[in-house]
Each structure stands twice: as C-alpha cells, then as structure tokens.
N, C-alpha and C positions, 0 to 999 in steps of 0.2 A: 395923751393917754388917759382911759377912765378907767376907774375900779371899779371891780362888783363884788358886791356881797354876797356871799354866796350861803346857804342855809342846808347846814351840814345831814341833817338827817331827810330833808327831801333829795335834796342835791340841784337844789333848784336857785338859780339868782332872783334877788330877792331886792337889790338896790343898783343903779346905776346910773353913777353921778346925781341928779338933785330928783331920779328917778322912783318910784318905789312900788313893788308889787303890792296889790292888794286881790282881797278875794279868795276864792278856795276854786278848784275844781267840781263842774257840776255832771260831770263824766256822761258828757250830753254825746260825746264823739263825732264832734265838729271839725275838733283840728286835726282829730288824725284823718278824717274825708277829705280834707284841706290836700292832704302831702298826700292821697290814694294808698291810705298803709291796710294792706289786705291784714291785721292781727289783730283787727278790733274786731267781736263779738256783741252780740245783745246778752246783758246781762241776764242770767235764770231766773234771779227774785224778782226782779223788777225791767216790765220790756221797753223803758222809756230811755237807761241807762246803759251806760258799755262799758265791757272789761278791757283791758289790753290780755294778748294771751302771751306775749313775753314782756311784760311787764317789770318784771327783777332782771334781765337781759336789755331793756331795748337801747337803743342806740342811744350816745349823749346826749343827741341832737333833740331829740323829744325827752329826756327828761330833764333837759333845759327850757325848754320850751315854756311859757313865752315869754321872748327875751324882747324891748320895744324893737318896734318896729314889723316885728313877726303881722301877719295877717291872721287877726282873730273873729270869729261867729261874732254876728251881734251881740248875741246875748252871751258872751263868753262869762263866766264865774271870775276871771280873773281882768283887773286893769290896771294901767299903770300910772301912777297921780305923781305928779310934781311937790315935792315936798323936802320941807327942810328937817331933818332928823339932829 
C-alpha cells in the first residue's frame, strides 16, 4: 500500500511514495486534448492559453490529475522527481 499527499487547497496529490510533484500548470490544454474533454476553451486575454469552463465542478479525476504514470504533453508544467523529503 502507498500514501499520498495530498495538497488541501489545490486538491491535488502532491507526493507518492519516494514520488514528488514538481511544477505548476502551464494551462497550455494538453491534458485535457489527452482524455477529448470538450470544456476547455481558449482563453480571452491570452490565445495561447485555456480555461476549463467547469473548472470549480470538474470531475476528481482531472483535478487529480497528474498522478504518475498519467500520460503527459512534453512540455507539461508539471513532473514528477524521485525524491527523498
């Protein structure tokens, strides 16, 4: 059995096992293309970027998202480093 950390005000795991997230989201809308989620938009200020448009709603599953092993963009904002805490 492993533990996760879990990071109360994103809601997002954040360690697992000798695991550990790093990075921040670059809301490039990679992952949500990944899974085909029609509720991502181009953002208004900026067209390089995307909103989620149920964002405060969306399913666990993406606001856990990513958890290792998950399939991520190249260039995703986030990765996960082997590390001892």
């Amino acid at each position: 059995m492993q533990i996760a950390l879990v990071d109360l005000d994103t809601a997002r795991i954040i360690k697992v096992g000798k695991l550990t997230l790093m990075g921040s989201c670059k809301r490039c809308g990679k992952c949500c293309k990944i899974i085909n989620c029609d509720k991502l938009q181009i953002d208004s200020g900026n067209p390089e970027r995307y909103t989620c448009t149920i964002y405060r709603e969306r399913p666990i599953r993406c606001a856990l998202w990513p958890q290792p092993g998950d399939p991520q963009p190249k260039d995703c904002g986030f990765l996960w480093m082997e590390m001892e805490i």
